[in-house]
C-alpha positions in Angstrom: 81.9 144.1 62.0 83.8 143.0 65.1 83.3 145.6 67.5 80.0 146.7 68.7 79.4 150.5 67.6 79.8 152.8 71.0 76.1 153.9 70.3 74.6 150.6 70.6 76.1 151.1 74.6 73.6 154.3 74.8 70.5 152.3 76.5 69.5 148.9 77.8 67.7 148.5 74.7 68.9 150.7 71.5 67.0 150.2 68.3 69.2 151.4 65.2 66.4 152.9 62.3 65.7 155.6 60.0 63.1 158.0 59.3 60.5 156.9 57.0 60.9 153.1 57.7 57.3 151.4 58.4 59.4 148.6 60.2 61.4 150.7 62.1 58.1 152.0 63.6 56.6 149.1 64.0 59.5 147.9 65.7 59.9 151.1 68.1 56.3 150.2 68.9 57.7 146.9 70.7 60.2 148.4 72.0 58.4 151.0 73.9 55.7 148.8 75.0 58.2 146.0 76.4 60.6 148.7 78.5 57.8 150.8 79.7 56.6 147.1 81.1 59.6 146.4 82.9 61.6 149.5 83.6 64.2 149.7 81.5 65.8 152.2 79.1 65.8 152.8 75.6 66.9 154.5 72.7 66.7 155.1 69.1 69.5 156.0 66.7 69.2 157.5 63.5 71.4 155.3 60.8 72.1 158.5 58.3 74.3 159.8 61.8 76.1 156.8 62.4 79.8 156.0 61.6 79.7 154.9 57.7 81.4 151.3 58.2 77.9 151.1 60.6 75.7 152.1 57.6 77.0 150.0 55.5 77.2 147.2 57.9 73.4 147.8 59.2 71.8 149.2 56.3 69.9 146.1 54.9 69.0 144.8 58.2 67.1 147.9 60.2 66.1 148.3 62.0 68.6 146.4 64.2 68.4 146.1 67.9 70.6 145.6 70.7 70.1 144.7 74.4 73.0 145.3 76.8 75.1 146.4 74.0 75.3 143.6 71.7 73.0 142.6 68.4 69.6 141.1 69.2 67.6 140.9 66.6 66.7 143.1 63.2 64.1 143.1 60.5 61.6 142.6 63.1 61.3 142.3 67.0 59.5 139.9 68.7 58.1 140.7 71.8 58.4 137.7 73.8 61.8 137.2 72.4 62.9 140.8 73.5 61.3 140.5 77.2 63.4 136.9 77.3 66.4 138.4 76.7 65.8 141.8 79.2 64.5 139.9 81.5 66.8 136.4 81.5 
């Protein structure tokens, strides 16, 4: 996909999951922990109400998360990896 999705634009931070998915919530866990810590703003997004070029583009890697609008990591999310990139 060569253009980033308008929703991943929503939040400093936007994690893209489903319901249901225990890496997805471990994942939001991070997230929440590492933008209460430094002020910044989040948000989650459902993948069964995205775009379906985005499902089928993101559905084997969620949950997938973006910082500033552009792909930062999926699977998993590493803490010190996420605060790096907010932070640098």
């Amino acid at each position: 996909m060569s253009e980033t999705p308008e929703w991943a634009g929503r939040a400093r931070v936007v994690m893209l999951g489903k319901p249901g998915c225990h890496l997805c919530e471990d994942a939001w866990t991070v997230v929440e922990r590492v933008t209460d810590q430094l002020g910044v703003s989040r948000a989650e997004v459902d993948l069964n109400g995205v775009a379906a070029a985005d499902r089928e583009e993101y559905w084997d890697k969620i949950p997938v998360t973006f910082v500033d609008g552009r792909q930062h990591d999926f699977w998993r999310v590493g803490e010190a990896r996420l605060r790096a990139a907010l932070e640098g």
